[in-house]
Every structure is written in C-alpha cells, then in structure tokens.
PDB file of N, CA, C, O and CB in Angstrom:
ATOM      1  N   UNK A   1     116.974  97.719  79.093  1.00  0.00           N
ATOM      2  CA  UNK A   1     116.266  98.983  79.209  1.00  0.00           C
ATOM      3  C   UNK A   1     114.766  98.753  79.127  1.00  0.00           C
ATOM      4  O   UNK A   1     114.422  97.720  78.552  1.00  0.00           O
ATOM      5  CB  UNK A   1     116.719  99.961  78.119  1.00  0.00           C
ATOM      6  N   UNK A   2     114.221  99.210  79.404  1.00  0.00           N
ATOM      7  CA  UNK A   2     112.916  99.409  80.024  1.00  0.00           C
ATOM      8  C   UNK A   2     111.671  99.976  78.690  1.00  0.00           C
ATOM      9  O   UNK A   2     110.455  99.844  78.548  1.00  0.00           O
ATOM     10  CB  UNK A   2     113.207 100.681  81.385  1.00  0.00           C
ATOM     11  N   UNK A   3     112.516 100.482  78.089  1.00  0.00           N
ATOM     12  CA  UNK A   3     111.942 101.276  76.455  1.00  0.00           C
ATOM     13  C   UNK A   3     112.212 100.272  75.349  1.00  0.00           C
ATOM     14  O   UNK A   3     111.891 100.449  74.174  1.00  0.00           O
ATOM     15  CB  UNK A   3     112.938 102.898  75.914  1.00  0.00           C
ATOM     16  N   UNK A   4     112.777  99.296  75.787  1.00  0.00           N
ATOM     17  CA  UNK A   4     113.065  97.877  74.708  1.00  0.00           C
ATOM     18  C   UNK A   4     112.197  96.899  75.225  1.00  0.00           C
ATOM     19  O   UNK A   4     111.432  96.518  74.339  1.00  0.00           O
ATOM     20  CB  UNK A   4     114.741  97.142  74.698  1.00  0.00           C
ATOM     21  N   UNK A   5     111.962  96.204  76.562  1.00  0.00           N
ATOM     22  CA  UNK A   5     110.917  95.465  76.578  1.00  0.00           C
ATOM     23  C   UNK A   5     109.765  95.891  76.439  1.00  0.00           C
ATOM     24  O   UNK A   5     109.154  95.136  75.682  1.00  0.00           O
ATOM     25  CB  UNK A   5     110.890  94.911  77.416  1.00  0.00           C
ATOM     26  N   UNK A   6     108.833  97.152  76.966  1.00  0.00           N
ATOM     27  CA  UNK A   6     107.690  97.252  76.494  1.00  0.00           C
ATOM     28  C   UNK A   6     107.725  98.589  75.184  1.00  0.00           C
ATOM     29  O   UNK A   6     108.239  99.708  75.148  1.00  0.00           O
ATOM     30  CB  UNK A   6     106.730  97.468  77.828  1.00  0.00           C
ATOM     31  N   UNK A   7     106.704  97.589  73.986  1.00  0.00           N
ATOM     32  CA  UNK A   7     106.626  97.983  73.606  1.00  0.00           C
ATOM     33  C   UNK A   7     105.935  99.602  73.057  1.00  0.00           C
ATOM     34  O   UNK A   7     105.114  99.890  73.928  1.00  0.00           O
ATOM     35  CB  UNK A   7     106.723  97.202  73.601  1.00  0.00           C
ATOM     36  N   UNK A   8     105.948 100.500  72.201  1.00  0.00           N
ATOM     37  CA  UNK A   8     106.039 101.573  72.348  1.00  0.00           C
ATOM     38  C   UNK A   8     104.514 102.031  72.337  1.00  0.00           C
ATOM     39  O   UNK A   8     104.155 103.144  72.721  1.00  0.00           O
ATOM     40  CB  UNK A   8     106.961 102.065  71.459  1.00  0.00           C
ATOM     41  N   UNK A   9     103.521 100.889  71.775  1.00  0.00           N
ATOM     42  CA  UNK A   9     102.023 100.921  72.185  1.00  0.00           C
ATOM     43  C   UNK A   9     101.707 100.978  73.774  1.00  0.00           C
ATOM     44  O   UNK A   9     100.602 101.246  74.247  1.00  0.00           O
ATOM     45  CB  UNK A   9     101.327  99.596  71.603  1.00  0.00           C
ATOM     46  N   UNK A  10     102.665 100.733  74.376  1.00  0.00           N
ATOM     47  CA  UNK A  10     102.083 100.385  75.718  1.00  0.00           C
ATOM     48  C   UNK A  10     102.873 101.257  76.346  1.00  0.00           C
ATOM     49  O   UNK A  10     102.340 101.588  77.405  1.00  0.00           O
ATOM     50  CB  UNK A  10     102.136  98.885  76.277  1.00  0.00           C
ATOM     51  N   UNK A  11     104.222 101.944  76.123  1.00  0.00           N
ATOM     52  CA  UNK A  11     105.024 102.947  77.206  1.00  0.00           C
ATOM     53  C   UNK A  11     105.542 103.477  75.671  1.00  0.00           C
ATOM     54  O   UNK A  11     105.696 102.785  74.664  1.00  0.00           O
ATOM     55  CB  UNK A  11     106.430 102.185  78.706  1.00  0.00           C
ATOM     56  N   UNK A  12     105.770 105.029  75.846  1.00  0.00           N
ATOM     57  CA  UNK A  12     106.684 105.896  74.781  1.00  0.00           C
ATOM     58  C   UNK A  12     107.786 106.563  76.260  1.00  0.00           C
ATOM     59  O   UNK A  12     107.382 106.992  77.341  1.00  0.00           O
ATOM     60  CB  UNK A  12     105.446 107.500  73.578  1.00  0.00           C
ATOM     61  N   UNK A  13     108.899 106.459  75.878  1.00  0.00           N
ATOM     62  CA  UNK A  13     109.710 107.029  77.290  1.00  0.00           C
ATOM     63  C   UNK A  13     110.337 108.917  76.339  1.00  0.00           C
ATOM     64  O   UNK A  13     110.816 109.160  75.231  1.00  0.00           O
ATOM     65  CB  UNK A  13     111.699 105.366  77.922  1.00  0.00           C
ATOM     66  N   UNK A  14     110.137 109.388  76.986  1.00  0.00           N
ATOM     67  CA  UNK A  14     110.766 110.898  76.769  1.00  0.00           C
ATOM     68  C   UNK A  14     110.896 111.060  77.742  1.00  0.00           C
ATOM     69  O   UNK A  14     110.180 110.816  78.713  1.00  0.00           O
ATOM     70  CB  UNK A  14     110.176 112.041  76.174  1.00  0.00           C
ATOM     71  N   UNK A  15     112.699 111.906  77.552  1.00  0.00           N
ATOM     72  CA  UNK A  15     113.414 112.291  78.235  1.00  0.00           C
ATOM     73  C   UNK A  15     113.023 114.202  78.174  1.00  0.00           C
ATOM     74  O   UNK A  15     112.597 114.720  77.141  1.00  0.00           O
ATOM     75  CB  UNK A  15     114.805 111.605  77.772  1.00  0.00           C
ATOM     76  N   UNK A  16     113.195 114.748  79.055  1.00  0.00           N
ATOM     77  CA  UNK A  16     113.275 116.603  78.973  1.00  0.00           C
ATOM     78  C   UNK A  16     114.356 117.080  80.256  1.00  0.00           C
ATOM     79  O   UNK A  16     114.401 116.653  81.410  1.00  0.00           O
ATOM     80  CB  UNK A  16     111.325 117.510  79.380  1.00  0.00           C
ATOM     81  N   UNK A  17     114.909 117.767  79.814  1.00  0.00           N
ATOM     82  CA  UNK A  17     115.852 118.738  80.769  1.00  0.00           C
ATOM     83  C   UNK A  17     115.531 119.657  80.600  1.00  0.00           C
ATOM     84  O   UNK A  17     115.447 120.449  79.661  1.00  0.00           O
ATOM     85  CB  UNK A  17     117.169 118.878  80.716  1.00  0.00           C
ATOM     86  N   UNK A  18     115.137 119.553  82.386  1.00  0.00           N
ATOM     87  CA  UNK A  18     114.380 120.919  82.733  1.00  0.00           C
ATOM     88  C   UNK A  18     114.495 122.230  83.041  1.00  0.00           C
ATOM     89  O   UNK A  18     113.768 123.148  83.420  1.00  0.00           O
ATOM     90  CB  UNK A  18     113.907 120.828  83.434  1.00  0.00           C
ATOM     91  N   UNK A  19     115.794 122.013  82.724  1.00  0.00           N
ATOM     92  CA  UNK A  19     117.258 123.666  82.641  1.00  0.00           C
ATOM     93  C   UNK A  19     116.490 124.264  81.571  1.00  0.00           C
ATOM     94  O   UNK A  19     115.837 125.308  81.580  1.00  0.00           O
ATOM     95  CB  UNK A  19     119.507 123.332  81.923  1.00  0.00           C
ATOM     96  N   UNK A  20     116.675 123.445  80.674  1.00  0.00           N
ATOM     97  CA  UNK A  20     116.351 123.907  79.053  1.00  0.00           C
ATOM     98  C   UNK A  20     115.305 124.186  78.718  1.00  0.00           C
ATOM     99  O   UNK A  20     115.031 124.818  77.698  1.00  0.00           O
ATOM    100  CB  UNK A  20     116.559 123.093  78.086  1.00  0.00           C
ATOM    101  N   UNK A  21     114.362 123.658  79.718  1.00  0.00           N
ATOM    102  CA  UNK A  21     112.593 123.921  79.411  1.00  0.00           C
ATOM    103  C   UNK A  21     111.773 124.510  80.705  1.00  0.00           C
ATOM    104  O   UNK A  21     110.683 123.959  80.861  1.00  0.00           O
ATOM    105  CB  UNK A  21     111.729 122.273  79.019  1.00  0.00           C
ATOM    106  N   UNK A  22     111.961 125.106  81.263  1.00  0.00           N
ATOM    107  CA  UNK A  22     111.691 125.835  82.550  1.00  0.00           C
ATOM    108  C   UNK A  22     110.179 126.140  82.682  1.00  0.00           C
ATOM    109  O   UNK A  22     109.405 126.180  83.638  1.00  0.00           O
ATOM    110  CB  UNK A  22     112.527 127.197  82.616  1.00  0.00           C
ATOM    111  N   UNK A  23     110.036 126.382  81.068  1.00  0.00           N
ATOM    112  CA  UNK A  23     108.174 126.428  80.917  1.00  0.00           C
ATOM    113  C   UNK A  23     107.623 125.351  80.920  1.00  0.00           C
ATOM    114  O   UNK A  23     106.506 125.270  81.431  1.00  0.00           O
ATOM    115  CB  UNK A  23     107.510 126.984  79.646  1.00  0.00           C
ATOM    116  N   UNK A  24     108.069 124.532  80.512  1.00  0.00           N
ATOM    117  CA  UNK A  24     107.421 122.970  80.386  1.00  0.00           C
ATOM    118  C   UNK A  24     107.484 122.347  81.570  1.00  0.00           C
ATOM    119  O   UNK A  24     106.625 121.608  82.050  1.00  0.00           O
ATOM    120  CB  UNK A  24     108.142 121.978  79.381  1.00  0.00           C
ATOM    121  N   UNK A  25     108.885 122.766  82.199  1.00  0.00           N
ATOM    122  CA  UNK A  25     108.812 122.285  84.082  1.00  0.00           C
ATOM    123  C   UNK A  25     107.572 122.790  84.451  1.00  0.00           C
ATOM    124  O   UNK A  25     106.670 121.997  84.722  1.00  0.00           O
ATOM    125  CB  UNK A  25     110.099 123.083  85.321  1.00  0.00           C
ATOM    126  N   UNK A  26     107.354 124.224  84.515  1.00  0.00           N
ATOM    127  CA  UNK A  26     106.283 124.809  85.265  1.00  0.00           C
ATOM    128  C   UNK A  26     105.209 124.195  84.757  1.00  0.00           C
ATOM    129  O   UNK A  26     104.715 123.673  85.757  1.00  0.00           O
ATOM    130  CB  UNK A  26     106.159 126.260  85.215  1.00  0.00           C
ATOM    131  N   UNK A  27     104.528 123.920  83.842  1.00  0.00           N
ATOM    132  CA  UNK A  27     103.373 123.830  83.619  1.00  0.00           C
ATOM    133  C   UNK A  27     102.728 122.588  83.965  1.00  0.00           C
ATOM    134  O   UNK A  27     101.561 122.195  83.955  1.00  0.00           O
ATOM    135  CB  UNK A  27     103.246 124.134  82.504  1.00  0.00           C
ATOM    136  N   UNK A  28     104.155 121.952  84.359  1.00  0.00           N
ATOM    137  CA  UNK A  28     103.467 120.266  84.672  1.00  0.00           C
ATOM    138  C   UNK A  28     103.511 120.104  86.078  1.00  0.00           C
ATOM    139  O   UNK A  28     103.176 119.070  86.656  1.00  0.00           O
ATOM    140  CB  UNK A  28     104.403 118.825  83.982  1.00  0.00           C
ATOM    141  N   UNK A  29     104.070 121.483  86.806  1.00  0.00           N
ATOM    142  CA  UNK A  29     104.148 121.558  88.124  1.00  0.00           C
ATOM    143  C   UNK A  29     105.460 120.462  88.856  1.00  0.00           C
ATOM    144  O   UNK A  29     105.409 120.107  90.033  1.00  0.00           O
ATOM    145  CB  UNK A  29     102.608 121.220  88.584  1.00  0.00           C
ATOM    146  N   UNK A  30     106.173 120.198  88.247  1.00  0.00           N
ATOM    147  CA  UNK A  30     107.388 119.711  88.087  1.00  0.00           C
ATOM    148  C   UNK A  30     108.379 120.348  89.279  1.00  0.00           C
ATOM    149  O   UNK A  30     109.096 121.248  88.843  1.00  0.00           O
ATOM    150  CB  UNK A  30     107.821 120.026  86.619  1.00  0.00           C
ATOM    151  N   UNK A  31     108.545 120.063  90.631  1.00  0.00           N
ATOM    152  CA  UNK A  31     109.507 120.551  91.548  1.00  0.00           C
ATOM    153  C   UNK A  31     110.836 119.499  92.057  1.00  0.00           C
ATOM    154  O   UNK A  31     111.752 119.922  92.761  1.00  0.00           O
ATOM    155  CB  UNK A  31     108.628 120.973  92.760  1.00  0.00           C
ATOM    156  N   UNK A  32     110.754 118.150  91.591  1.00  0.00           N
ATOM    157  CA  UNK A  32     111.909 117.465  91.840  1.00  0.00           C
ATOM    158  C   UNK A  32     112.207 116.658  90.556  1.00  0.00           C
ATOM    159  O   UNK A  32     111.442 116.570  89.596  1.00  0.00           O
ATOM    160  CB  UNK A  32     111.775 116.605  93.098  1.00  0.00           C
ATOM    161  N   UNK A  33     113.294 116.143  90.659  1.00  0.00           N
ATOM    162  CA  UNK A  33     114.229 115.575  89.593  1.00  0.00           C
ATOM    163  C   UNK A  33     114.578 114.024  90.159  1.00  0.00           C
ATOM    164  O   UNK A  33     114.936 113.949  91.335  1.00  0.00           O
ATOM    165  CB  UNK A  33     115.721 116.615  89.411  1.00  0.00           C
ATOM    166  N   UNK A  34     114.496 112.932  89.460  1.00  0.00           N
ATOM    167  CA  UNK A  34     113.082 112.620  88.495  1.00  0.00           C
ATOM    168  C   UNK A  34     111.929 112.503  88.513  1.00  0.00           C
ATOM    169  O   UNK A  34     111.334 111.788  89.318  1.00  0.00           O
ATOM    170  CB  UNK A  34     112.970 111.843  88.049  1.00  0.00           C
ATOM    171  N   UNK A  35     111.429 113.145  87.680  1.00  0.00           N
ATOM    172  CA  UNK A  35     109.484 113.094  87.665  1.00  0.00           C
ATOM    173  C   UNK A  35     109.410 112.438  86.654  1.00  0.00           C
ATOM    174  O   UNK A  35     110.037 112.547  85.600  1.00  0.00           O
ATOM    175  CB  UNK A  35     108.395 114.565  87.462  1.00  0.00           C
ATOM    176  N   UNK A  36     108.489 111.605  87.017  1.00  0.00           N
ATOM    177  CA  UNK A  36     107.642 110.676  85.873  1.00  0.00           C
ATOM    178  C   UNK A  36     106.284 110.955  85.518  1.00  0.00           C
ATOM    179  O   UNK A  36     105.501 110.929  86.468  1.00  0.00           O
ATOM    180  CB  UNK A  36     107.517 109.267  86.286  1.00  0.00           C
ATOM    181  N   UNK A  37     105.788 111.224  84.349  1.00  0.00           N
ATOM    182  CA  UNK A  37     104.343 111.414  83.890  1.00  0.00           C
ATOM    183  C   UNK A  37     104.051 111.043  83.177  1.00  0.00           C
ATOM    184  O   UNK A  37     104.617 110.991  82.086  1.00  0.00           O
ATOM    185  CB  UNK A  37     103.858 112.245  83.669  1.00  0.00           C
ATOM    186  N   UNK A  38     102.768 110.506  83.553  1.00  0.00           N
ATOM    187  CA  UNK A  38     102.176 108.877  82.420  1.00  0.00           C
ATOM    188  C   UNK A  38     100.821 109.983  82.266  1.00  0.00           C
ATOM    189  O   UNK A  38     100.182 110.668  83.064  1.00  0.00           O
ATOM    190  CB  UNK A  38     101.697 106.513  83.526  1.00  0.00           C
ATOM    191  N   UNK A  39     100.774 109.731  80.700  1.00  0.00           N
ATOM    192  CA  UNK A  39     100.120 110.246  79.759  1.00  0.00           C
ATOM    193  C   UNK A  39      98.994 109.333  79.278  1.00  0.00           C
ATOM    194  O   UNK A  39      99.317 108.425  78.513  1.00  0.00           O
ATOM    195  CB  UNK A  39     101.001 110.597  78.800  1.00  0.00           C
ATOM    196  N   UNK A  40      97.930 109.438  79.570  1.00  0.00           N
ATOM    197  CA  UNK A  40      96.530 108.223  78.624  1.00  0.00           C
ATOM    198  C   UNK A  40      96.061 109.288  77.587  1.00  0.00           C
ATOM    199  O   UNK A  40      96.099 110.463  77.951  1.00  0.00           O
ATOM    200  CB  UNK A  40      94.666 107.544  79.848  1.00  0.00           C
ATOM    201  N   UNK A  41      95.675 109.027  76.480  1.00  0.00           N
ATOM    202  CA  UNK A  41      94.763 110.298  75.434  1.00  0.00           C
ATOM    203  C   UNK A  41      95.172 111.459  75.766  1.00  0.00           C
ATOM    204  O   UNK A  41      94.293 112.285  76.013  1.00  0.00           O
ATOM    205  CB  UNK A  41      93.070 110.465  75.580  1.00  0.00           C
ATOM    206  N   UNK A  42      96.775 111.933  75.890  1.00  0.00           N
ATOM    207  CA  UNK A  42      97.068 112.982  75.898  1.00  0.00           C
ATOM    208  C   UNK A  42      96.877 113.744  77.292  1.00  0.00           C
ATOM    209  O   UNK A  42      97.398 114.858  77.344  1.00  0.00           O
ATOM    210  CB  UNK A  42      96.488 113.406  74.902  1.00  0.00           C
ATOM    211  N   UNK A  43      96.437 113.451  78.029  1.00  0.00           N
ATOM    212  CA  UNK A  43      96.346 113.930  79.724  1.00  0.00           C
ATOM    213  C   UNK A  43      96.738 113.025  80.627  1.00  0.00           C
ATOM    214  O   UNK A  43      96.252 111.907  80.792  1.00  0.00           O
ATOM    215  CB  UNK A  43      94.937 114.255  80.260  1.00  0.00           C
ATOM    216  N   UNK A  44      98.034 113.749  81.481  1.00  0.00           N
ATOM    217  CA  UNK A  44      98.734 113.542  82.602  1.00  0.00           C
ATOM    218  C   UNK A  44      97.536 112.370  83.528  1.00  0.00           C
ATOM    219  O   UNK A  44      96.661 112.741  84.310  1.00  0.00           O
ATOM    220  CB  UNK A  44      99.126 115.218  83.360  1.00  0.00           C
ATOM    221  N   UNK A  45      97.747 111.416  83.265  1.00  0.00           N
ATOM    222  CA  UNK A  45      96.754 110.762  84.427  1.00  0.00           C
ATOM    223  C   UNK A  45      97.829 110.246  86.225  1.00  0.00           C
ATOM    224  O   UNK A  45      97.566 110.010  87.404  1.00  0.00           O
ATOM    225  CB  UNK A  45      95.946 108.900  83.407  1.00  0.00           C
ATOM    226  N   UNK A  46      98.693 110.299  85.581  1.00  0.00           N
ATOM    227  CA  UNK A  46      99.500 109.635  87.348  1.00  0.00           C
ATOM    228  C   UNK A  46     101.148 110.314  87.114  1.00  0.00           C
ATOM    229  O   UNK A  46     101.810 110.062  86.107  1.00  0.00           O
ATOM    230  CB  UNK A  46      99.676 107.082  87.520  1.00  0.00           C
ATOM    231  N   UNK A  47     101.768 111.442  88.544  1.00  0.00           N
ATOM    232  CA  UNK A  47     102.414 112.238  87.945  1.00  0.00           C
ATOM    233  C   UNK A  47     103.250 111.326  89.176  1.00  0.00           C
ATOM    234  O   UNK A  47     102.449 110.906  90.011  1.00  0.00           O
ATOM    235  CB  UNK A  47     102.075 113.938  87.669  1.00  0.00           C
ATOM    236  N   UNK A  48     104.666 110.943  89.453  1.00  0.00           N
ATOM    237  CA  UNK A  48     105.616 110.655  90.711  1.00  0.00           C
ATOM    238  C   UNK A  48     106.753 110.659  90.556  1.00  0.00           C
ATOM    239  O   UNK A  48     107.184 109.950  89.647  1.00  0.00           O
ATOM    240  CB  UNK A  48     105.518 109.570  91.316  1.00  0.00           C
ATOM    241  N   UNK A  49     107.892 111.602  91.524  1.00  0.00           N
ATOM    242  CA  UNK A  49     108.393 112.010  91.710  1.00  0.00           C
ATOM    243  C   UNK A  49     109.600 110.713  92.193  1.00  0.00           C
ATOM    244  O   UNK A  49     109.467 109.508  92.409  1.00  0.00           O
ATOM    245  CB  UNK A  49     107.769 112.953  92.221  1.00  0.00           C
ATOM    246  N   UNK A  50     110.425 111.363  92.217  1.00  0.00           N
ATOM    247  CA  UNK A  50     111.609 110.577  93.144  1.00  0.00           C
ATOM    248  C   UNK A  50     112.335 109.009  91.294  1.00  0.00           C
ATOM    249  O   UNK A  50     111.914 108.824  90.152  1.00  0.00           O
ATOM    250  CB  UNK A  50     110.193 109.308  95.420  1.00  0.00           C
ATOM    251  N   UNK A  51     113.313 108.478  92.005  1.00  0.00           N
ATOM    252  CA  UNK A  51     113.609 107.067  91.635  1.00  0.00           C
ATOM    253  C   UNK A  51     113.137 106.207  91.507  1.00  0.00           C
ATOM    254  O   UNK A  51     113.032 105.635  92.592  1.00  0.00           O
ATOM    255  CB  UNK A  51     114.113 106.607  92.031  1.00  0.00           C
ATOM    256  N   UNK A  52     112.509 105.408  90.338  1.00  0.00           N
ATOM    257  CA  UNK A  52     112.032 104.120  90.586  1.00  0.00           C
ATOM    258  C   UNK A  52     112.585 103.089  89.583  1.00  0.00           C
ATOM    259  O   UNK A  52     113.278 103.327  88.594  1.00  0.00           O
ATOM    260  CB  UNK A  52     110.561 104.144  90.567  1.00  0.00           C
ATOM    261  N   UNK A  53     112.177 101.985  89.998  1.00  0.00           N
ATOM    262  CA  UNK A  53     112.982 100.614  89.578  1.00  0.00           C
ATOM    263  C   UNK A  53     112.434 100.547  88.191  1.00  0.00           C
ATOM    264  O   UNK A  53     111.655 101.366  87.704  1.00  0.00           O
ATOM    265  CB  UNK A  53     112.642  99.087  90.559  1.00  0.00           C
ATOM    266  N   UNK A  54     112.987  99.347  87.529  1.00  0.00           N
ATOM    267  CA  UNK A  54     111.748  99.257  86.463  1.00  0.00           C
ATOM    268  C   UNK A  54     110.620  98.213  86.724  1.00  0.00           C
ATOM    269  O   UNK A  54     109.594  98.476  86.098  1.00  0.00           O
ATOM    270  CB  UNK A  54     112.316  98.882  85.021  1.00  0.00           C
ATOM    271  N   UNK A  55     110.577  97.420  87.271  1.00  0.00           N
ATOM    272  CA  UNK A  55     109.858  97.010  88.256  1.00  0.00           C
ATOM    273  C   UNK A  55     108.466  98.003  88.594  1.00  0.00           C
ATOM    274  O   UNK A  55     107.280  97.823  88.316  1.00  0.00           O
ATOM    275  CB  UNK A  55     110.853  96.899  89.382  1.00  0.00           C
ATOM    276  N   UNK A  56     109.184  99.155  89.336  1.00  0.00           N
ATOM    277  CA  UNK A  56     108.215  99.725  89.878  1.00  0.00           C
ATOM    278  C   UNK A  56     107.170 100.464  88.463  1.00  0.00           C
ATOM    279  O   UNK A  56     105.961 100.612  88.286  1.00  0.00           O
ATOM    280  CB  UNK A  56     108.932 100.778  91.022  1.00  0.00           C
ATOM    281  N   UNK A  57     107.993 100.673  87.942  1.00  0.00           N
ATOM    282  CA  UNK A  57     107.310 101.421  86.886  1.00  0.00           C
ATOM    283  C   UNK A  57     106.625 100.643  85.820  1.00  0.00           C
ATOM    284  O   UNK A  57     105.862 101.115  84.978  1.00  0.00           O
ATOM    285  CB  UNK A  57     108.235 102.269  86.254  1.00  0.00           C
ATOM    286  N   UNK A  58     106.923  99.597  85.928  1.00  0.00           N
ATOM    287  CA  UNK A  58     105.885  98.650  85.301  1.00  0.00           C
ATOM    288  C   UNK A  58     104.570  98.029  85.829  1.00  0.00           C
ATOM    289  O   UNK A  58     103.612  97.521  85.247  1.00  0.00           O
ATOM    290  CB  UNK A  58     106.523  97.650  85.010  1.00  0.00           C
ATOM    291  N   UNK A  59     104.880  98.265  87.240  1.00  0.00           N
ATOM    292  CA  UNK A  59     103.594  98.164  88.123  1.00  0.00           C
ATOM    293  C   UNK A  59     102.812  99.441  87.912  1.00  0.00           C
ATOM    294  O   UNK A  59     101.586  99.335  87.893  1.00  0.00           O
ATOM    295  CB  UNK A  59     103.932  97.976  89.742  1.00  0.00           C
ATOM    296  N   UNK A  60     103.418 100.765  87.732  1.00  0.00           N
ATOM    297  CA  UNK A  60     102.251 101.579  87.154  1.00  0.00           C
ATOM    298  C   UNK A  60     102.161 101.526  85.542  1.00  0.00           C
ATOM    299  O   UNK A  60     101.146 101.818  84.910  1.00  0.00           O
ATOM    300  CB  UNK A  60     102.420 103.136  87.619  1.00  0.00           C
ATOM    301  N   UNK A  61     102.519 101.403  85.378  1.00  0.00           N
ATOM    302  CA  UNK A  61     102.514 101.397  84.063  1.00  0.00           C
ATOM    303  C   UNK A  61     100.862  99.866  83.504  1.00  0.00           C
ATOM    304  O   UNK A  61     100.102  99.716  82.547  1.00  0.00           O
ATOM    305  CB  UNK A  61     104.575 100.956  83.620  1.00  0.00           C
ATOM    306  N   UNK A  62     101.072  99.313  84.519  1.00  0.00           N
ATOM    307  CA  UNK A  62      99.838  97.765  84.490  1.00  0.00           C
ATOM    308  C   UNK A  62      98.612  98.608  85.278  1.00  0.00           C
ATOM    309  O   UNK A  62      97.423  98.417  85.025  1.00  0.00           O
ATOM    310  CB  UNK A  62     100.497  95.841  85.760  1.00  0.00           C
ATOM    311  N   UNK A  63      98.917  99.212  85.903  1.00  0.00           N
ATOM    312  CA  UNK A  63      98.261 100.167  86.755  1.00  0.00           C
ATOM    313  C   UNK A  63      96.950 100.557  85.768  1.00  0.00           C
ATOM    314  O   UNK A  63      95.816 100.088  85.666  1.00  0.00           O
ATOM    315  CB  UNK A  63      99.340 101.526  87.193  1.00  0.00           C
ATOM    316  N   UNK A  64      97.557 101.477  85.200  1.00  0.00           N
ATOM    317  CA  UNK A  64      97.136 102.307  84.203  1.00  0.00           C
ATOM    318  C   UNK A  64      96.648 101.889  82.976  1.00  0.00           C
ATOM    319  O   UNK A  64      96.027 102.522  82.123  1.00  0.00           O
ATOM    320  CB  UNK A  64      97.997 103.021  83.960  1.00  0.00           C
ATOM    321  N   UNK A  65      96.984 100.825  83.003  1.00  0.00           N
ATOM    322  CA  UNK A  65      96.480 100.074  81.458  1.00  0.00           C
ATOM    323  C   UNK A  65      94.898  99.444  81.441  1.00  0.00           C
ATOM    324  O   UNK A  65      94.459  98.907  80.424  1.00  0.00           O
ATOM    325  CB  UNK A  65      97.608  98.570  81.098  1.00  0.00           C
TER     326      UNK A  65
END
C-alpha cells in the first residue's frame, strides 16, 4: 500500500464518501469518482480525477514536494 511506504510527513491518505458528504463533494468541486487532492499548508494545490497507479501518484506526489 501506498500509505505504508511513504511516510505520513510526506503523504497523509484520507478516504471520504461522497454519498455521505455531499457538502464536502461540493465545495471541492468534486464531479467524478476517484478524485485525488493534494493538500500543501492546508490548500488544495493539484486536484485529478480518474484512476491512478501508485507510481503515478508518487510522481505527483515528488511533483509537489
């Protein structure tokens, strides 16, 4: 898993279901399932949509660092 190699200084993973949170969908502008949003100092800096590898998400995740 992807939340076991990097550590939690460098990625925190939360999960939300967006049945259950419909306000929290909206506000992040949230229209497909899975969305990913990487957070720096508390603001959304890189928001993407769709499936990705972990691979891929470690390339943003280096991205961003």
């Amino acid at each position: 898993k992807l939340s076991e190699e990097l550590s939690e200084d460098v990625l925190k993973i939360v999960k939300m279901d967006v049945d259950e949170n419909p306000n929290t969908a909206r506000a992040f502008g949230i229209m497909s399932i899975p969305t990913l949003l990487f957070k720096k100092d508390g603001q959304v800096v890189k928001q993407v949509a769709g499936v990705h590898t972990a691979e891929q998400i470690k390339a943003i995740v280096a991205e961003l660092s």
